[in-house]
MOPAC internal coordinates of N, CA, C and O (Angstrom, degrees):
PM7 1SCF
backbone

  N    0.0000 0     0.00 0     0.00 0    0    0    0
  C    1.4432 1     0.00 0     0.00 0    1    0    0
  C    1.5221 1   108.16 1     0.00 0    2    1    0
  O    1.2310 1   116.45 1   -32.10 1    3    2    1
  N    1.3913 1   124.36 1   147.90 1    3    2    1
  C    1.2969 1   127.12 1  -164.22 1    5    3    2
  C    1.6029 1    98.19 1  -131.47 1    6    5    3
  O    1.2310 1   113.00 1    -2.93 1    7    6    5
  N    1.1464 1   130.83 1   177.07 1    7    6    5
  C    1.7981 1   144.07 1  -160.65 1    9    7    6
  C    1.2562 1    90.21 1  -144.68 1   10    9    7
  O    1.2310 1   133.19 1   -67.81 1   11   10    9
  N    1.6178 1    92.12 1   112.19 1   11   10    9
  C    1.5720 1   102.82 1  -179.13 1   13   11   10
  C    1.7796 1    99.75 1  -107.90 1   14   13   11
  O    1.2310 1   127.02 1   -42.97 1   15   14   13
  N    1.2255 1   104.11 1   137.03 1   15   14   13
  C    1.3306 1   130.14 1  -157.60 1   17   15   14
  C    1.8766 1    95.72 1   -84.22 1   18   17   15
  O    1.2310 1   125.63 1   -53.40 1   19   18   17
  N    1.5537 1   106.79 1   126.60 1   19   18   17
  C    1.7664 1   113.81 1  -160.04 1   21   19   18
  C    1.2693 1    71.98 1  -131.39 1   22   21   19
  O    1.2310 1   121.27 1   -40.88 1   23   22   21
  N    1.9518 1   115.17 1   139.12 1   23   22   21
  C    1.2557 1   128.75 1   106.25 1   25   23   22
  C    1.0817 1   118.74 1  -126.57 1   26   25   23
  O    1.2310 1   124.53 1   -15.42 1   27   26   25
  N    1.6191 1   108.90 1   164.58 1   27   26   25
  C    1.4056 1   115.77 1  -163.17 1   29   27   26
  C    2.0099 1    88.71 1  -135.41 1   30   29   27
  O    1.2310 1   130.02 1   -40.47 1   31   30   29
  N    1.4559 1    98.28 1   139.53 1   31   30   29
  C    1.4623 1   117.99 1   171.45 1   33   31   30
  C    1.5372 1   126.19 1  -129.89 1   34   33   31
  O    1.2310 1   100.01 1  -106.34 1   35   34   33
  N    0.6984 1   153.77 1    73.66 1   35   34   33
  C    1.4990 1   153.09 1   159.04 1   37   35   34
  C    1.9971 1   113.73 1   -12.66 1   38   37   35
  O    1.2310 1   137.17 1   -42.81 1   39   38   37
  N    1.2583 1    84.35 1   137.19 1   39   38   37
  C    1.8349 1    95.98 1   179.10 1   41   39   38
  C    1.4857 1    90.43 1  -119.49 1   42   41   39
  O    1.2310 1   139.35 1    -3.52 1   43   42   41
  N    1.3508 1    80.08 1   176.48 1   43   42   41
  C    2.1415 1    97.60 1  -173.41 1   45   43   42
  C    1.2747 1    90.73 1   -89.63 1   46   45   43
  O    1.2310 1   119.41 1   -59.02 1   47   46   45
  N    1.3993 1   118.73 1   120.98 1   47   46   45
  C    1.6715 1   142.81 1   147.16 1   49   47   46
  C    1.3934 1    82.77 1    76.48 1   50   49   47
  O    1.2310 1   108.23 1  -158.43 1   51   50   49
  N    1.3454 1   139.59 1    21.57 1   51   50   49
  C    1.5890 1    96.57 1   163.85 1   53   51   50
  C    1.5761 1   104.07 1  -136.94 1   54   53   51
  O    1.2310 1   116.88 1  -154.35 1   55   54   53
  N    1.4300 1   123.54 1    25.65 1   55   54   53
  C    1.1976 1   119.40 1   139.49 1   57   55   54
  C    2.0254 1    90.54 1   105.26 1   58   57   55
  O    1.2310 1   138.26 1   -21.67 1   59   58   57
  N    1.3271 1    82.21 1   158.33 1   59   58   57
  C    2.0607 1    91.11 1  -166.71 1   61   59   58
  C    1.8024 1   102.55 1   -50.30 1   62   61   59
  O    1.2310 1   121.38 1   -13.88 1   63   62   61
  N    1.3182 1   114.96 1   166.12 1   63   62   61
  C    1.4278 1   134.76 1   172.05 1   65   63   62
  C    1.0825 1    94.76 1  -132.05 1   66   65   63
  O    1.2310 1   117.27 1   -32.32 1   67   66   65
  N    1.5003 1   122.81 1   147.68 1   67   66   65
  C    1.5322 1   133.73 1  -163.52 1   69   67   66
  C    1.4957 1    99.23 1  -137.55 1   70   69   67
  O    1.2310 1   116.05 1   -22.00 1   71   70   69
  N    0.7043 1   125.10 1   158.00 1   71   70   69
  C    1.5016 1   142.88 1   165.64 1   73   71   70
  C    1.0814 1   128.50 1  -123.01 1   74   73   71
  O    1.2310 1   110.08 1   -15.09 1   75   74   73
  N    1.4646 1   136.23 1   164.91 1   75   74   73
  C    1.7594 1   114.09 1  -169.54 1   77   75   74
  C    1.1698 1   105.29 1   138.49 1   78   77   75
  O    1.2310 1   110.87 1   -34.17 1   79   78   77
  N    1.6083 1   134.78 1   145.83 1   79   78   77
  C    1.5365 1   140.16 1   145.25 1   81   79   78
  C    1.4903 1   101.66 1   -75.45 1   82   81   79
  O    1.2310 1   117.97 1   -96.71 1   83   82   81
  N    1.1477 1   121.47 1    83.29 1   83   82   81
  C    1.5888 1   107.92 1   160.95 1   85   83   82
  C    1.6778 1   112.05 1  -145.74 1   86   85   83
  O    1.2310 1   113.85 1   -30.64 1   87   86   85
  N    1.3699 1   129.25 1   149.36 1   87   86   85
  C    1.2239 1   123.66 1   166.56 1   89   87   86
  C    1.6073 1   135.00 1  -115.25 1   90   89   87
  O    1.2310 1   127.66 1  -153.24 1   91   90   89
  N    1.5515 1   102.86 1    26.76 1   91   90   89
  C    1.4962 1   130.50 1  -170.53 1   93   91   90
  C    1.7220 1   109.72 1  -130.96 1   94   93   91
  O    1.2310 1   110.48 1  -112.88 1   95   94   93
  N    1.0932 1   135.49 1    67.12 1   95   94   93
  C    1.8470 1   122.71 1   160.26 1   97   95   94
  C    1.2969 1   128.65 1   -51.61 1   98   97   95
  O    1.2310 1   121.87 1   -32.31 1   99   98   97
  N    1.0789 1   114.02 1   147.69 1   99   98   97
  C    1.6857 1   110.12 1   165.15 1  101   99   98
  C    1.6789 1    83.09 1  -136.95 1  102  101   99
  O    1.2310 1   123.56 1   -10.93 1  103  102  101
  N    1.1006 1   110.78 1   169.07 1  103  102  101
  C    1.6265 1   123.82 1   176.61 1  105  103  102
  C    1.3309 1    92.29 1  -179.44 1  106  105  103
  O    1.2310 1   125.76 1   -44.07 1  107  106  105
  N    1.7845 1   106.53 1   135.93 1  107  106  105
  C    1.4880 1   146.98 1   168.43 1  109  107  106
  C    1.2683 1   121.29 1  -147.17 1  110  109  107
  O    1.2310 1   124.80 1   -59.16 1  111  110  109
  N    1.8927 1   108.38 1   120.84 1  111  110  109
  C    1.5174 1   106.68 1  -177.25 1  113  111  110
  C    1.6553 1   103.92 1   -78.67 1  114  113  111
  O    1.2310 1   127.43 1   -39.07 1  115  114  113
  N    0.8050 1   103.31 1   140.93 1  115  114  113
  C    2.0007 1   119.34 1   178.95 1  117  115  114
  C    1.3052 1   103.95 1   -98.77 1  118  117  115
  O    1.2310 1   119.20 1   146.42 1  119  118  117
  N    1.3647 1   119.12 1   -33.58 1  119  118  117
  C    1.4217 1   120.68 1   165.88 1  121  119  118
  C    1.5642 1   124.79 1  -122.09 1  122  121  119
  O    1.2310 1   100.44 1   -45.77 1  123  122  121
  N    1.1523 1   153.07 1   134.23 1  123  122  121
  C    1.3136 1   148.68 1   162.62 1  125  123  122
  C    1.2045 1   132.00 1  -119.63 1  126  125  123
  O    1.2310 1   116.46 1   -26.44 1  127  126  125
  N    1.9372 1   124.33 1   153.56 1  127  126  125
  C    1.5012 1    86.31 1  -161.75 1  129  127  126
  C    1.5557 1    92.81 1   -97.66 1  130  129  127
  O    1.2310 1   125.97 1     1.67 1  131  130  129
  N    1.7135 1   106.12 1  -178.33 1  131  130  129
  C    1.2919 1   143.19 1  -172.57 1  133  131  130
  C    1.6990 1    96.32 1   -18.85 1  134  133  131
  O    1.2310 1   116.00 1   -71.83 1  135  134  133
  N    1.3545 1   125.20 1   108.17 1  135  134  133
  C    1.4350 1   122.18 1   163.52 1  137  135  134
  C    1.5325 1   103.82 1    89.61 1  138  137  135
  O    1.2310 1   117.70 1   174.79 1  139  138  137
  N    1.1976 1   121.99 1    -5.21 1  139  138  137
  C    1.8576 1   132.40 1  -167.66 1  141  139  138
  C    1.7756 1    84.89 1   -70.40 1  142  141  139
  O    1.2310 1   131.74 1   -18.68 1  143  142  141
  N    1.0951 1    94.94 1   161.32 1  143  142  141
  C    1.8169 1   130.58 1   152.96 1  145  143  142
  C    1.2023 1   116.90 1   -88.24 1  146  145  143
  O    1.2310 1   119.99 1    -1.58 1  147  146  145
  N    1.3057 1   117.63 1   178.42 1  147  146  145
  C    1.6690 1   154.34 1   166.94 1  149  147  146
  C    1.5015 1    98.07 1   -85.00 1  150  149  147
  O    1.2310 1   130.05 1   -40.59 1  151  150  149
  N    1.4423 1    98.22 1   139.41 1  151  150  149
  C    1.7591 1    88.31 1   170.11 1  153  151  150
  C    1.3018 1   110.52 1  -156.04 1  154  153  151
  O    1.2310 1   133.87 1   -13.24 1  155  154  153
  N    1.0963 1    90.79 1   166.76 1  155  154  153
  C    2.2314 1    94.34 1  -169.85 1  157  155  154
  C    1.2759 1   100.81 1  -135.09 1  158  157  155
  O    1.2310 1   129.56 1    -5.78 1  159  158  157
  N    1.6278 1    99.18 1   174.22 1  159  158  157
  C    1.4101 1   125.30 1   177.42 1  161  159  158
  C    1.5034 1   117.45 1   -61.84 1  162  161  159
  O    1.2310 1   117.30 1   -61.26 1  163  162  161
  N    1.4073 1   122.74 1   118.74 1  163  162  161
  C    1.5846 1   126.14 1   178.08 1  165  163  162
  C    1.7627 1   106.97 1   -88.23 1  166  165  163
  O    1.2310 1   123.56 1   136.44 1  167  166  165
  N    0.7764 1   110.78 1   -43.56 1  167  166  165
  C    1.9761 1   132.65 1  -157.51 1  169  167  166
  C    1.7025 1   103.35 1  -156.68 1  170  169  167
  O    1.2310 1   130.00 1   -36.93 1  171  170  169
  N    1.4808 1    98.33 1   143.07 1  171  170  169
  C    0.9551 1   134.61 1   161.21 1  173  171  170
  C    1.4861 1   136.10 1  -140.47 1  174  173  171
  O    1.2310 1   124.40 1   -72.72 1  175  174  173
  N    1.6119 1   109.16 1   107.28 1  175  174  173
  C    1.5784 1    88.29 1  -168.78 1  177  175  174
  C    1.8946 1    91.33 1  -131.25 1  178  177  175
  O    1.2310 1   127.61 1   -22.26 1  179  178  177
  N    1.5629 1   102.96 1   157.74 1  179  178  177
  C    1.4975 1   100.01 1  -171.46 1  181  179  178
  C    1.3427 1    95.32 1  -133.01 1  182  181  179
  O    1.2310 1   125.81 1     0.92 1  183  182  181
  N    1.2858 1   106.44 1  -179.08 1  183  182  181
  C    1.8060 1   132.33 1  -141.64 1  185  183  182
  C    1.4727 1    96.11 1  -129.02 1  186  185  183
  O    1.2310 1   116.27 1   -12.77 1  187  186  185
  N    1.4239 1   124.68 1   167.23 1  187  186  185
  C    1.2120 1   147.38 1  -176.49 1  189  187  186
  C    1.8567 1   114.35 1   -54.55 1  190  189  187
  O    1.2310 1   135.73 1   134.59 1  191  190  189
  N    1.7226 1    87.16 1   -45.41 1  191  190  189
  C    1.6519 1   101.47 1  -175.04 1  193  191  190
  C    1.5741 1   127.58 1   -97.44 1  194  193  191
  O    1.2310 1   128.04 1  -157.29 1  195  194  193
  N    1.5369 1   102.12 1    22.71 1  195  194  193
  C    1.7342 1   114.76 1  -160.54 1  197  195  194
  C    1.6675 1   113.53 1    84.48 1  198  197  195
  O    1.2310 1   115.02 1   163.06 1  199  198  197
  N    1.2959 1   127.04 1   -16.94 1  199  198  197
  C    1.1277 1   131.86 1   161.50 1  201  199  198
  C    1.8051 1   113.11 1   -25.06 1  202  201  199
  O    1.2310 1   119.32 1   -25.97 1  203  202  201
  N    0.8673 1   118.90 1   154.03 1  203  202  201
  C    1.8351 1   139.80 1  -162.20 1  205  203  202
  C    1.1137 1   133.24 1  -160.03 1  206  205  203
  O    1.2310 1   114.24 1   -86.85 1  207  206  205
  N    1.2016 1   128.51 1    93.15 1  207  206  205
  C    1.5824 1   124.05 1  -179.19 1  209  207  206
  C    1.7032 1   105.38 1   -93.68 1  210  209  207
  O    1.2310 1   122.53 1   -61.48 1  211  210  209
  N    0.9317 1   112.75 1   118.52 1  211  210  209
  C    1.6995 1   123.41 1  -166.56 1  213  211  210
  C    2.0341 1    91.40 1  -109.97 1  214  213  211
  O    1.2310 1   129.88 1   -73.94 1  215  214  213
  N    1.3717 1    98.56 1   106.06 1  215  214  213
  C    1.7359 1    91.59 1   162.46 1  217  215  214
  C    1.3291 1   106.22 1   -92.80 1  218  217  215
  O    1.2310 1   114.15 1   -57.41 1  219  218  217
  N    1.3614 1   128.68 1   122.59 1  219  218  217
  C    1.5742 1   145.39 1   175.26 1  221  219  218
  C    1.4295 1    94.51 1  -100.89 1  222  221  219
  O    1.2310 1   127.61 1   -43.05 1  223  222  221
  N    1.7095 1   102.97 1   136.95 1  223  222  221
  C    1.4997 1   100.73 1   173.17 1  225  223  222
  C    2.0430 1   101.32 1  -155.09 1  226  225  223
  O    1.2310 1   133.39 1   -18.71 1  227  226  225
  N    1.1565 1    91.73 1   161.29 1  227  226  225
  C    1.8720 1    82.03 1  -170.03 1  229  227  226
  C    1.8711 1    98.69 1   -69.06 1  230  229  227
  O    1.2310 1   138.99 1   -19.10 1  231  230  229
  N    1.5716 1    80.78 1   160.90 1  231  230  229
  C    1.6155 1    93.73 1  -168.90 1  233  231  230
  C    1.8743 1   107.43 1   -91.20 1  234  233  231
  O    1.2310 1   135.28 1   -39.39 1  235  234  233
  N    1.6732 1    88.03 1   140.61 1  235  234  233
  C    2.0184 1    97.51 1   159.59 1  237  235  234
  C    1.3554 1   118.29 1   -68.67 1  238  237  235
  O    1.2310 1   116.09 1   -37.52 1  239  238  237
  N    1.0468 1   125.03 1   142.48 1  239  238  237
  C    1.4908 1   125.92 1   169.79 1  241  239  238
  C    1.2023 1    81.46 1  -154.26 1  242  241  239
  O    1.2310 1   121.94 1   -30.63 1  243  242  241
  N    1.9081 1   113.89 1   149.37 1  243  242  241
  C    1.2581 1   151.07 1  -169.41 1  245  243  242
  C    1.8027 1   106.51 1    18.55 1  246  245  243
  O    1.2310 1   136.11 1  -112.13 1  247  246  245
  N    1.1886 1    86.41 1    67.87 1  247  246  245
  C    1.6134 1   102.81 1   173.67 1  249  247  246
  C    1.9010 1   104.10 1    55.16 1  250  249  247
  O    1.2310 1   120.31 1   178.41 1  251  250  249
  N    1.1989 1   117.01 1    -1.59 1  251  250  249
  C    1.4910 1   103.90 1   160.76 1  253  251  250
  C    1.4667 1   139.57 1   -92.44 1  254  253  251
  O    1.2310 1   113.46 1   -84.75 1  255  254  253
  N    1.0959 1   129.97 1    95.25 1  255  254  253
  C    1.4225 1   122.50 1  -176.95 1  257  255  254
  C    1.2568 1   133.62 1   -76.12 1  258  257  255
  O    1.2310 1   127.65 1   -79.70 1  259  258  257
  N    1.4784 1   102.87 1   100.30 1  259  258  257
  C    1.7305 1   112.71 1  -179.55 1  261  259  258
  C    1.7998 1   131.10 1   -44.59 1  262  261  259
  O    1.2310 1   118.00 1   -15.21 1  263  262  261
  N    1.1337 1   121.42 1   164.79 1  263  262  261
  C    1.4392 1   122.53 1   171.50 1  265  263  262
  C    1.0147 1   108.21 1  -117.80 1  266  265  263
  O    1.2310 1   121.66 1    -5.54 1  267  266  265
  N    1.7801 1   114.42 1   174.46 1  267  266  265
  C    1.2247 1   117.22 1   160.87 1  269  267  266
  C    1.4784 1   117.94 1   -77.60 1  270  269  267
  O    1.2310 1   117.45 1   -57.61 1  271  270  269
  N    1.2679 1   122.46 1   122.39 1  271  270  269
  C    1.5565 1   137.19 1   165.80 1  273  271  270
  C    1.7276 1   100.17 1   -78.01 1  274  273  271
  O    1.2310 1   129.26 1   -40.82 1  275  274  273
  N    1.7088 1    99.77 1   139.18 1  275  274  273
  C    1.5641 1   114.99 1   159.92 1  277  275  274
  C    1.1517 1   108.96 1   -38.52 1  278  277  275
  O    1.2310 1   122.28 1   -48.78 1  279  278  277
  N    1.7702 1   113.23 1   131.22 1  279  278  277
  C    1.6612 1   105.52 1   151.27 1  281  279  278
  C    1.6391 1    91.39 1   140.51 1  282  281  279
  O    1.2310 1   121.10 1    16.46 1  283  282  281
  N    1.2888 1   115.50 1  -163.54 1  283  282  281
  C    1.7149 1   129.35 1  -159.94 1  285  283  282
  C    1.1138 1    86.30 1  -115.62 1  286  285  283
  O    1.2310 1   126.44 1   -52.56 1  287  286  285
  N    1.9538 1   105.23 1   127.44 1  287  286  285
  C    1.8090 1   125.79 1   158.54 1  289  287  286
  C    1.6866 1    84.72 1  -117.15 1  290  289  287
  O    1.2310 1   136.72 1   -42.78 1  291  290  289
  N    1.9831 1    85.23 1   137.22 1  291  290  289
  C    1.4946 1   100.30 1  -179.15 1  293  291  290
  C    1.6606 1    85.84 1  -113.63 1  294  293  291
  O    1.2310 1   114.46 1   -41.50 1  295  294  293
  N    1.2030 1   128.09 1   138.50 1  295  294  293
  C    1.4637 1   140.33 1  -152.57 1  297  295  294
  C    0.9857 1    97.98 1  -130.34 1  298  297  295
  O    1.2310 1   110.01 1   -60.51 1  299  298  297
  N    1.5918 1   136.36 1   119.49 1  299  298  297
  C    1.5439 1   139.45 1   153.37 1  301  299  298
  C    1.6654 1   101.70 1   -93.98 1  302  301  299
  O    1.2310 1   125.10 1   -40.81 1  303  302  301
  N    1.2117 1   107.81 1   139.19 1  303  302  301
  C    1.5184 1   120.95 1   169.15 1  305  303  302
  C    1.5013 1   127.85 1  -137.34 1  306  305  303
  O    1.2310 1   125.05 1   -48.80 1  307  306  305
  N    0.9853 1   107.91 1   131.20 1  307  306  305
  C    1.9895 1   106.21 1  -162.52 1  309  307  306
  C    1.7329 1    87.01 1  -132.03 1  310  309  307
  O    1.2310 1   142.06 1   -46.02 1  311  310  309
  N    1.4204 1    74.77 1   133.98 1  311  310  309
  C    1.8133 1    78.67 1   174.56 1  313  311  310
  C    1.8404 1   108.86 1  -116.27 1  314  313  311
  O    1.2310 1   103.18 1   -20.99 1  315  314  313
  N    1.0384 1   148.51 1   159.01 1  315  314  313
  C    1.6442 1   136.93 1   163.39 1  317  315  314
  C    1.3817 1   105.07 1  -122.66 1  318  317  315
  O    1.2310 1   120.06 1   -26.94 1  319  318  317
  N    1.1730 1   117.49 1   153.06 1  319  318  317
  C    1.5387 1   119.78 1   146.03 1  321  319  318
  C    1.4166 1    99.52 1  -144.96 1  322  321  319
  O    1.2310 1   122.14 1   -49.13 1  323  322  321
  N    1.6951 1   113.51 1   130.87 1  323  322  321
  C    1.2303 1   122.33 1   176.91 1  325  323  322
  C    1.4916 1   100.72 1    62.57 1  326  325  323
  O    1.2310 1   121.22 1    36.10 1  327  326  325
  N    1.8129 1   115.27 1  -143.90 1  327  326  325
  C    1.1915 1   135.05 1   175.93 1  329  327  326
  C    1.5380 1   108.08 1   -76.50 1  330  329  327
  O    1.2310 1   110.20 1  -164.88 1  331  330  329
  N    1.5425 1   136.01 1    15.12 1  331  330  329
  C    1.5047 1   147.30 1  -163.60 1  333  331  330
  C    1.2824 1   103.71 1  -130.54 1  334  333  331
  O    1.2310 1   126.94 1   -62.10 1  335  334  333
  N    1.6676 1   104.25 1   117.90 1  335  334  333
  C    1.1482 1   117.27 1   178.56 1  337  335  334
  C    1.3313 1   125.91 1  -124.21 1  338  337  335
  O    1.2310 1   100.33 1   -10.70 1  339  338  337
  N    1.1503 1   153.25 1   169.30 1  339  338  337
  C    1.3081 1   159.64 1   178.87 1  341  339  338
  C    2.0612 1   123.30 1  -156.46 1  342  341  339
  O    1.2310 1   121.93 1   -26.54 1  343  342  341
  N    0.9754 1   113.91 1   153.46 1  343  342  341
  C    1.2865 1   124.90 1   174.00 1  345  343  342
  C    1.3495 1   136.39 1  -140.57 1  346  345  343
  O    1.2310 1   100.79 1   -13.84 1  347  346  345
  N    1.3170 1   152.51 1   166.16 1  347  346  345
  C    1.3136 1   153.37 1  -161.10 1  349  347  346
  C    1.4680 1   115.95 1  -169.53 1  350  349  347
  O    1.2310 1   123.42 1   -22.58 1  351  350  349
  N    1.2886 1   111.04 1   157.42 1  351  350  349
  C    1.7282 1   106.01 1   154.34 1  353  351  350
  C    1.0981 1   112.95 1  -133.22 1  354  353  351
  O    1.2310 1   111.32 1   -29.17 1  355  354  353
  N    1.3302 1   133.95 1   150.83 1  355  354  353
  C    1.3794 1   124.94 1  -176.89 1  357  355  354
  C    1.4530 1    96.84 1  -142.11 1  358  357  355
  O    1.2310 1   131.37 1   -38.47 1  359  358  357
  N    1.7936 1    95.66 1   141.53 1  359  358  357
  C    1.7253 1    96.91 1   170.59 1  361  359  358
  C    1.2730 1   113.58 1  -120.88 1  362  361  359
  O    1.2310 1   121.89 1   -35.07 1  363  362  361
  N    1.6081 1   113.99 1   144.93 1  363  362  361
  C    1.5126 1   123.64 1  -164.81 1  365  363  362
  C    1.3625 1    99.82 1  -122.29 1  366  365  363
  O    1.2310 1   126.64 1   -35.13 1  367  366  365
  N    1.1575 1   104.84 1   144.87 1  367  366  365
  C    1.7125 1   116.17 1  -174.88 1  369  367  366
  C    1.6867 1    96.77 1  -132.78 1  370  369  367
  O    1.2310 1   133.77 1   -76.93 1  371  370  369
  N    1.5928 1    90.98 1   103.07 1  371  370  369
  C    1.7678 1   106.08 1   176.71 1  373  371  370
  C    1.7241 1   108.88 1   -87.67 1  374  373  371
  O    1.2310 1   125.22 1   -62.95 1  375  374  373
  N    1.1979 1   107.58 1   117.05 1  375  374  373
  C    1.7437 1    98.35 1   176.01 1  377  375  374
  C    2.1165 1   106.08 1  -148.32 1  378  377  375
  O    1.2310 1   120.10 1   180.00 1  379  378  377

């Protein structure tokens, strides 16, 4: 098993950019702000060099689809490929 090397960066309004050799995400907010959701992976598209643009967006449940609420999402992200894994946290400040 090998340690696959995660960073994660945030852009203005359009949600974290990840970096990484991996072709498996999982993502869970551990923190959200005031009134926020849970949110998951929409898209994933990758680059020449393992590069990853991960769009994260809050999750639907029972046919309602949440937004982002003001405040701090603390972001865990694990990526796999094969028996190779990696992890990160990233924090987003929605305002």
């Amino acid at each position: 098993m090998a340690r696959l090397v995660v960073e994660a960066r945030g852009t203005a309004a359009e949600g974290p950019i990840v970096q990484g050799v991996a072709a498996d995400f999982f993502i869970d907010a551990k923190i959200v702000g005031a009134g926020g959701s849970q949110v998951e992976i929409a898209m994933t598209g990758g680059g020449q060099r393992g590069d990853y643009a991960v769009r994260i967006v809050p999750v639907t449940y029972q046919s309602t689809q949440y937004t982002w609420a003001v405040g701090r999402y603390l972001l865990f992200l694990a990526v796999t490929r094969g028996a190779d894994q990696g992890q990160t946290v990233c924090s987003v400040f929605v305002h």
